[in-house]
N, C-alpha and C positions, 0 to 999 in steps of 0.2 A: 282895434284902434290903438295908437301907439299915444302916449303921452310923451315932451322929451324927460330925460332926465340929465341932473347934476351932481354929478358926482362930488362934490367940494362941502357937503352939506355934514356939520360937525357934529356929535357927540353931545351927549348931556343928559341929567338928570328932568325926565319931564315935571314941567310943574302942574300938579292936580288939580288945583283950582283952574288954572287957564283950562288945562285941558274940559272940564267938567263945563266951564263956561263956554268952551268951542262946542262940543256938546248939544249942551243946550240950545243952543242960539240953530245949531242943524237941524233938532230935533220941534222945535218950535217955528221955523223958516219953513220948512219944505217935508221933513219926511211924517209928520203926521197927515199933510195933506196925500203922499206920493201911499200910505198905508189907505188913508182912507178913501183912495179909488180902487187900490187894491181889494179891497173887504168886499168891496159891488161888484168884482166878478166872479163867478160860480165858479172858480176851476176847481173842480172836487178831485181827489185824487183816481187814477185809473180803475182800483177798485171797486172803487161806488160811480164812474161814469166809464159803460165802455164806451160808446163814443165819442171821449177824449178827444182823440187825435181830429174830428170832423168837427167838433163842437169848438174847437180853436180855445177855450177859455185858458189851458196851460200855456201854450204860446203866446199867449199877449201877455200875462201876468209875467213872463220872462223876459219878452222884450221887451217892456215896459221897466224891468228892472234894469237890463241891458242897457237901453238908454236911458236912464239915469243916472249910471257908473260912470257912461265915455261922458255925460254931460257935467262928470264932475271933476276932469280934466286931472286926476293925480298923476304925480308927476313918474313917469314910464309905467306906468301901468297901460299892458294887454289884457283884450278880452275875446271872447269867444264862448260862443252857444255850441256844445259840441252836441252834435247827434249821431248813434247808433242805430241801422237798419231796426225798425218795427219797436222801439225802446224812448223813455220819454226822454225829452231832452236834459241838459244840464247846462247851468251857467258857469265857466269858468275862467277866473281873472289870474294875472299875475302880475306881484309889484315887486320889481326889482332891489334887493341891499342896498341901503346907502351903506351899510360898514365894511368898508372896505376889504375888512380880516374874518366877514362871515359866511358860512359856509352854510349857513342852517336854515331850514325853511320853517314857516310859522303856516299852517294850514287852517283855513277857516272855514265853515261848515253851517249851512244854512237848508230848507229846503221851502219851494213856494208852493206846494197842492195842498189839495184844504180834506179836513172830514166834511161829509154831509151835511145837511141844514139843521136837524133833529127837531123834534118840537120844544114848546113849553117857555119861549121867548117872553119876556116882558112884553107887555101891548105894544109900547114905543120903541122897539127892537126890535131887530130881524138879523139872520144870518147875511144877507147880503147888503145890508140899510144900514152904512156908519153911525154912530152918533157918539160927537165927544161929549164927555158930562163928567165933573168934578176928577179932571185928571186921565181917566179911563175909557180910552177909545175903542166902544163895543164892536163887533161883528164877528164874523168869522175868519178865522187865518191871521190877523192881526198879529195874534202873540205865539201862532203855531202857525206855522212858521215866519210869516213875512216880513215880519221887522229884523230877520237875521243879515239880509244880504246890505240893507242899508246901515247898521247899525256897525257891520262891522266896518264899510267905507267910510263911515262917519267915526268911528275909531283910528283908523291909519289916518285919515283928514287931521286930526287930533297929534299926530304925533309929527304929522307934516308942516302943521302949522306952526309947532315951536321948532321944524329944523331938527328933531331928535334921530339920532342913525339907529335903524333899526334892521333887522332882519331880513332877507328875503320873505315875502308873506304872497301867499295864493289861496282866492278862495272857490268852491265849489261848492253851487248851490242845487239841490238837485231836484225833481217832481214828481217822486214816487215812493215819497217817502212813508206816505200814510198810507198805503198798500203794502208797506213790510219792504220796501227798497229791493226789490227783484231786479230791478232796474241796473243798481249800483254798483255790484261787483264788477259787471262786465267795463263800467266806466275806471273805475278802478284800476282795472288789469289795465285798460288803453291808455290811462294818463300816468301810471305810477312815474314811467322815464322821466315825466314834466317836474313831476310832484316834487322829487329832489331829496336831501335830509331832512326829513319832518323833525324837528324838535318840539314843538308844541303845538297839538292839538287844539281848536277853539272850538267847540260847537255849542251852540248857538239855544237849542230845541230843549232846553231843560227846564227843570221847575226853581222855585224858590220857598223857603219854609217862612217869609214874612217878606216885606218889604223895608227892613232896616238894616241889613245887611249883606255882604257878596255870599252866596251861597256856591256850595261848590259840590255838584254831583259825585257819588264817589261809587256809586252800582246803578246798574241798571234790572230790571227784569226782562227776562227772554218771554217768546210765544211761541204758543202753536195756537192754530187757531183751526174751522173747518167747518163743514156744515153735515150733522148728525141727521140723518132721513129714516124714518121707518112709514114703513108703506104694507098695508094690510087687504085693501080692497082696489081695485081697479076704478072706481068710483062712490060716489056719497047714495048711505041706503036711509028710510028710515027707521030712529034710532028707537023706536017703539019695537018695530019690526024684528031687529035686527042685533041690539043689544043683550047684553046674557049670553048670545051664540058667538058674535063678532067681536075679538076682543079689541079695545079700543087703542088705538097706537100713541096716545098720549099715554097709558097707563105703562105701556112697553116703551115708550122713552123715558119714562121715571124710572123702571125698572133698569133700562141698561144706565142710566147715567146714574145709578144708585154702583154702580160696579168701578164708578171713578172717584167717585164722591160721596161724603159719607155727609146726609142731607141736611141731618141735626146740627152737627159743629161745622160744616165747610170745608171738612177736612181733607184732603186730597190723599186716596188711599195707596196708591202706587209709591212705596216705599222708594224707588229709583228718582220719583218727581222731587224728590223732597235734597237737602244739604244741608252741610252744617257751615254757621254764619262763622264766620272768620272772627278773632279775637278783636280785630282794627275796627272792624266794623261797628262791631258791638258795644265797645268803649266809644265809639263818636254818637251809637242812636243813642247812648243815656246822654253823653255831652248837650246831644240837641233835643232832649226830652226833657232835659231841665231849661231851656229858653226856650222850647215852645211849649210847656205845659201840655194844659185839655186841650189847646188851639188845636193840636194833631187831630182829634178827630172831631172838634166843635167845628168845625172851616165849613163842615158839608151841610148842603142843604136838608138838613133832616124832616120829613113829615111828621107834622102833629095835629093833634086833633082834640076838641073840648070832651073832658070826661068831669062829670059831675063840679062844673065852674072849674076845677082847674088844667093846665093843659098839658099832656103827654106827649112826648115825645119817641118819636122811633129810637134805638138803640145800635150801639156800635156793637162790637165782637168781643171788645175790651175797654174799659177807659185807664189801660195805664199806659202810661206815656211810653213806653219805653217798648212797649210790645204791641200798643197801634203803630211805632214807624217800623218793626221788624215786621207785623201783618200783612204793611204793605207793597214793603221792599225785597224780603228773605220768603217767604212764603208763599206757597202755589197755590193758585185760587182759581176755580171755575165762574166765568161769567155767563147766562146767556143773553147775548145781543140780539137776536133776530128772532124772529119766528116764519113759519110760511105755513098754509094747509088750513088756516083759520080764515074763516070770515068775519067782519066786520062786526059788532057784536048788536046793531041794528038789524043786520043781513041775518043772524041765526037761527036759520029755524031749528025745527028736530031731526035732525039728520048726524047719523055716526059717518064721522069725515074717512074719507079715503086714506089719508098719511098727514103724518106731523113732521115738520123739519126745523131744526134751531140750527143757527147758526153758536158756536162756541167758540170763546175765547179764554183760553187758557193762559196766566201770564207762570212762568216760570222762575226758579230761584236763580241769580245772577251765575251760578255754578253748573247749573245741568244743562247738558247738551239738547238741544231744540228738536234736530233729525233723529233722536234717539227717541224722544217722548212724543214725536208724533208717529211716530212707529209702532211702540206700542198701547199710544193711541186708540188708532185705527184697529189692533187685535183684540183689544180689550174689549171694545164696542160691539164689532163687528161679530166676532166670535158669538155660535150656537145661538143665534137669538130664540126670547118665546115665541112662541108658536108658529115658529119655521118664518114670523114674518118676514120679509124682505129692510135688513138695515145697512145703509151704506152709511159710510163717514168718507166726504173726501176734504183732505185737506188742503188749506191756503197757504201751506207751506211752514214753516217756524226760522223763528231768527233766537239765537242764542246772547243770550245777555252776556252783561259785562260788569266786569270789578275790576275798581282802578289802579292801577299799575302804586308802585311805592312812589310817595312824593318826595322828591329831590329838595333840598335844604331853599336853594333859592326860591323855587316856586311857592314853596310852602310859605316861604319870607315875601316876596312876592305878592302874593292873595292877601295876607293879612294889612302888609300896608297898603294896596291897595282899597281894603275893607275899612281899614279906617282911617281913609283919606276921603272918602266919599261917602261914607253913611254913620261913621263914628263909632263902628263898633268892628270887631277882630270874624274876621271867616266863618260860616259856619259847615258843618260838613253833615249833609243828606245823601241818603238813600234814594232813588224815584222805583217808583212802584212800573212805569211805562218803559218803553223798551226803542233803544234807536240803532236799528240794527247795523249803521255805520260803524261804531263806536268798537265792536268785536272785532270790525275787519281792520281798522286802521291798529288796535293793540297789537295784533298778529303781525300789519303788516310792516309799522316802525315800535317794536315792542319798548325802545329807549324814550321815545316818545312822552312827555307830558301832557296829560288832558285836562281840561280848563273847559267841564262840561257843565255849563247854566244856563240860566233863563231868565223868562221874566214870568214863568207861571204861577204865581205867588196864590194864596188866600185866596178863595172866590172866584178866580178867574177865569176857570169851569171852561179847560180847551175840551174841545170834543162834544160838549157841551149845551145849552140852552147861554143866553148872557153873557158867550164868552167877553173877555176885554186883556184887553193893554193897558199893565199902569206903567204910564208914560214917564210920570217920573220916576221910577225904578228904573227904566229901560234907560236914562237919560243919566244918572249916574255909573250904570252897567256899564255902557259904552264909554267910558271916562274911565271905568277900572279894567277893561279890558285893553283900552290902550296903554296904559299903566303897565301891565303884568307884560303883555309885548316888548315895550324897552326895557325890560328885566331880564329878558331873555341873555344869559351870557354867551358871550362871541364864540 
């Protein structure tokens, strides 16, 4: 759909407040309702639904977005749902310079598939059951990713409504992102000619260290990820019978993942997983460990439980500031996510199980190569198992993280008046522990490129999560500083 455009449209310093007030008034009008039908449809990312493509839930959540853009009539803005044979779709817009002397494209970066449902919801909440309540509009996908694609329309809206000239800006939003973006390169390679000169990166999918100021990702962490199988028996004997002779493949999965990880500290043994944190980096996690103090690692839901009238609490790995945000952002850490080969712990009888299988998620240091460490991976694990069992590891592939490029004077000036023109306080500069494995290929592919990687994942917001939410008003002056830093972009 074409909107027309006017070329006659002048020059100027945006004003903040207006813009913050246009904002607003979008965010409060229409797109908490257009998120909160969003939340009520399952489209889970490919990963966790194969039957995506039949189940239709990614498609509507797209063209629902789709028709909301052309229904917001900006002015020469094209759109397009672009599809590749057997690959999820992508939404992709483009708004044409008003400045006449620009050359430069501003790329925006969103994606709509969701994680799974997970358990452990609050009674009155559910992953697919909206509810706004004091600010924070729960479900799922909300704040990973769904409010990118409007927030960022409701940004350019913002700069259209005072008439400000800005930049060529296109955005692509894409639906395979929570499956590690397999999807994305190949969209990539097909739209680079569109794409244009990328000057500045927007993406959307990031966190926040509090809700009182612009926060600005500056690493990512990479993954590999995969499912570890040892299999001992052809089927379930019983474990009276059978135990003492039959070694048990849980004890041989402790074993081989003892050979990646060392179980006491967490420590990731493969000296190649490992790097050393860059000097920038390291002077910004103390910068941001003195304004967030304990919050670093107080934010999580920690279990506790009553010992003798008073209550305990589970423990972090550290409580010092400065080396919880390096834990979670510079340091390689084994997760496991899944399990399979277990029953039900009602269903248990006494039977030694046939095979154990975990799913792992490995997140990587923002510096080591992804294809390198699920490489050897795979040999580490695999390699001479006990007792001749049978162990495969097959992997879900790895995405290589990312560290942000040097900030250019303007940007850097930039971010900060935008930070306190709309929350009162100066930028602050994070780490994220998560990994978006766009973010490596756009550094590669416009390495001149500035990235203006945030979010709204703030404190508590627990994406991926039980509870997740949206706070709405973060997200409401975000979109006011993100149009902000867009007509900063020098011509």
């Amino acid at each position: 759909m074409n909107a027309p455009l006017h070329r006659e449209m002048p020059g100027g310093t945006l004003d903040a407040a207006a813009a913050l007030s246009h904002a607003t008034s979008q965010w409060d009008s229409d797109i908490v309702k257009q998120l909160t039908d969003y939340i009520q449809i399952p489209a889970k990312s490919p990963g966790f639904d194969k039957d995506w493509a039949a189940n239709g839930y990614i498609e509507t959540v797209l063209r629902n977005a789709a028709q909301w853009v052309e229904a917001q009539k900006v002015e020469g803005l094209t759109l397009e749902i672009v599809r590749l044979p057997g690959r999820t779709p992508v939404l992709f817009f483009d708004i044409p310079a008003t400045r006449a002397e620009s050359s430069q494209t501003v790329l925006m970066y969103g994606h709509m598939d969701k994680q799974p449902e997970f358990t452990g919801w609050r009674n009155d909440l559910g992953p697919w059951t909206p509810k706004y309540e004091d600010g924070k509009l729960f479900g799922r996908g909300g704040a990973d990713d769904g409010y990118a694609v409007y927030a960022s329309i409701a940004a350019v809206q913002a700069l259209k409504a005072q008439k400000v000239a800005h930049p060529r800006i296109v955005g692509l939003i894409e639906t395979c992102e929570e499956s590690g973006s397999y999807d994305l390169l190949p969209y990539i390679d097909a739209l680079r000619p569109r794409l244009g000169d990328v000057a500045l990166v927007i993406c959307l999918d990031s966190g926040a260290g509090n809700y009182d100021q612009l926060w600005l990702t500056t690493s990512l962490r990479g993954m590999a990820s995969g499912t570890l199988k040892v299999e001992v028996l052809t089927e379930g004997v019983h474990s009276g019978d059978a135990s003492g002779l039959v070694p048990s493949s849980f004890r041989i999965m402790r074993q081989v993942l003892d050979r990646l990880e060392d179980s006491a500290t967490g420590r990731l043994l493969p000296a190649s997983f490992h790097c050393e944190v860059p000097a920038e980096r390291l002077a910004q996690a103390q910068a941001t460990a003195a304004i967030l103090g304990d919050e670093v690692y107080k934010r999580f839901p920690w279990a506790h439980y009553d010992c003798g009238g008073s209550t305990q609490f589970a423990l972090p790995t550290t409580t010092d500031p400065v080396q919880a945000l390096l834990n979670r952002t510079w340091t390689p850490t084994l997760s496991v996510t899944g399990a399979e080969g277990f029953p039900a712990l009602k269903d248990a009888g006494n039977v030694l199980r046939p095979y154990t299988a975990f799913k792992l998620s490995l997140r990587l240091p923002p510096l080591v190569d992804a294809a390198s460490a699920v490489a050897e991976m795979k040999a580490l694990l695999e390699d001479n198992a006990p007792y001749q069992a049978r162990v495969t590891f097959e992997s879900n592939g790895g995405a290589t993280g990312w560290n942000a490029p040097g900030t250019a004077p303007w940007f850097e000036q930039a971010l900060n008046a935008a930070s306190q023109a709309h929350f009162g306080s100066g930028v602050g500069y994070i780490g994220q522990g998560g990994t978006i494995p766009l973010m490596n290929m756009l550094s590669e592919g416009f390495p001149k490129a500035q990235m203006m990687v945030c979010g709204v994942l703030g404190p508590k917001s627990n994406a991926h999560g039980p509870n997740e939410f949206l706070h709405v008003p973060y997200a409401k002056k975000l979109t006011a500083a993100v149009a902000q830093v867009m007509a900063s972009l020098p011509a």
